[in-house]
N, C-alpha and C positions, 0 to 999 in steps of 0.2 A: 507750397502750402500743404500737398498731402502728408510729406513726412511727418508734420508735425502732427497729423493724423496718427499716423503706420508709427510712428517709435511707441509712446506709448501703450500701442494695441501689442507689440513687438516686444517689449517690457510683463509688460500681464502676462503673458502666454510664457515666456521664459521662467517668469517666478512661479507659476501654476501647472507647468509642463511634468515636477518631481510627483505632486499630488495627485497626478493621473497613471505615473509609473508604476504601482502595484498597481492597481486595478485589474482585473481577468475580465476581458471577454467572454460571451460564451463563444464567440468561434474560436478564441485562443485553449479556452476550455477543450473545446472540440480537439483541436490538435493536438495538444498534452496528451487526451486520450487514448489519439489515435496514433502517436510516438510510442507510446507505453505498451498498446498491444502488437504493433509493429514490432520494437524491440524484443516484445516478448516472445514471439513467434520466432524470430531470428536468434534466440537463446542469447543477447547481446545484455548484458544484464546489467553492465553500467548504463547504460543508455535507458534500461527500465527504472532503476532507481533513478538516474536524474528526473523522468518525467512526471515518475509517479511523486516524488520529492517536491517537484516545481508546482504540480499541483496540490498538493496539500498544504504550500507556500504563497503561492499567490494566489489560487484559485477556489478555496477551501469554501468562498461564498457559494457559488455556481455549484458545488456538488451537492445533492441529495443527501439526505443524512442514510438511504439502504444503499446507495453505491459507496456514502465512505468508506463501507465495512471492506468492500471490494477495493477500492483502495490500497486502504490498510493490507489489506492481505495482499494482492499482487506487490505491493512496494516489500513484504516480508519475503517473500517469497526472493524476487528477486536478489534480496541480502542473504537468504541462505543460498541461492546458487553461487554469490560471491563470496562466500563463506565468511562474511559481518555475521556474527552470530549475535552477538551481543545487541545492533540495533535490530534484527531480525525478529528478537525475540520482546524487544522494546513496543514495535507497532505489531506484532502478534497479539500482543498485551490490548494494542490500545484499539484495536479490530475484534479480543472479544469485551472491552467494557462497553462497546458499542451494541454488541450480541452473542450475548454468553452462548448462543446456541451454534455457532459460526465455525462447526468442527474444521474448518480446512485452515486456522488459525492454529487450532490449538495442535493440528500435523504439523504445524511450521514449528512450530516451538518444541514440538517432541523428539523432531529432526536436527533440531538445534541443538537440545542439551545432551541428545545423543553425542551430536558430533564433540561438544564440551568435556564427554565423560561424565557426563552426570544424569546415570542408569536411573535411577530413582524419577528425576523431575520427566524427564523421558516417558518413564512409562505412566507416571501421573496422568502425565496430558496426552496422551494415549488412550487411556482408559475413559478421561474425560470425553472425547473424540467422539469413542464408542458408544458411551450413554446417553450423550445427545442426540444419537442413533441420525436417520436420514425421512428429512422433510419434503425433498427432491430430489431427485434423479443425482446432482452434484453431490450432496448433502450424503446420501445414501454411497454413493461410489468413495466416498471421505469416508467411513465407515469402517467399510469393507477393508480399503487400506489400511487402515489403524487397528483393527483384527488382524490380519496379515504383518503388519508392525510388531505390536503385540509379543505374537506368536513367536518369532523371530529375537525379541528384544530378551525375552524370558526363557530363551534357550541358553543365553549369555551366561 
C-alpha cells in the first residue's frame, strides 16, 4: 500500500528536480567565491574564469549589485592573464557600465588592447583610469599604475 504512496511522491520530485537545477545557494555562492579567489591566488586562471563564469551564471541572484562590479573585473582579469582579450575586454565593458568610476576595469582593458595593438584604445583607457583618479586605497594604487602605464605606453 505504501508504494502506491512513494511512486507518485517519486514522480513529482523527478519532474521538479530540473527546476531546482539552476538555482544558487548562497553556500554554493559562498564556494564559487571562494574557488575564484583560491584560484586566483594560485595564478590558475582557468579555474578563475570558470568560477567567476559559474557565478555570473547561476548565481547572479545572490550577488550584490557593488560586488558584481568585482566580479566583472576579477573574471577580466582573469581572461587577460589567459590572454582571451576579446571577452576580457567584453566584461571590462560590462564592470564599468556598472561603475564608470571602476578604474581597475578600465586597466584591464588598456592591457588588453595593448596586447591587441591597438595603441590608441590603450592609452584612451589609460587616461580614463587616471581621471577617475583613487577613492581608495585600491582605487588610488589603479591610478598610480595607469600613470606608470601611461608613461611607458607613450614612449612607444
Amino acid at each position: 500500500m505504501n508504494r502506491f504512496f512513494l511512486l507518485p511522491l517519486i514522480g513529482l520530485f523527478i519532474s521538479t528536480a530540473p527546476l531546482f537545477a539552476g538555482e544558487c545557494s548562497s553556500s554554493a555562492y559562498e564556494t564559487l567565491v571562494a574557488e575564484g579567489k583560491s584560484a586566483d591566488g594560485a595564478r590558475e586562471w582557468g579555474r578563475s574564469v570558470e568560477a567567476y563564469g559559474r557565478i555570473l551564471a547561476e548565481c547572479r541572484a545572490e550577488v550584490k549589485d557593488a560586488d558584481l562590479v568585482k566580479v566583472y573585473d576579477a573574471l577580466s582579469v582573469a581572461q587577460l592573464m589567459r590572454e582571451n582579450c576579446a571577452d576580457a575586454i567584453e566584461n571590462a565593458k560590462k564592470c564599468l557600465e556598472l561603475d564608470n568610476r571602476y578604474n581597475a576595469c578600465m586597466m584591464t582593458a588598456a592591457k588588453c588592447y595593448e596586447s591587441l595593438g591597438d595603441r590608441s584604445m590603450a592609452l584612451e583607457y589609460a587616461k580614463a583610469a587616471v581621471d577617475a583618479g583613487g577613492h581608495d586605497e585600491y582605487s588610488s594604487a589603479v591610478a598610480i599604475y595607469a600613470k606608470d602605464f601611461l608613461k611607458r605606453i607613450e614612449k612607444k
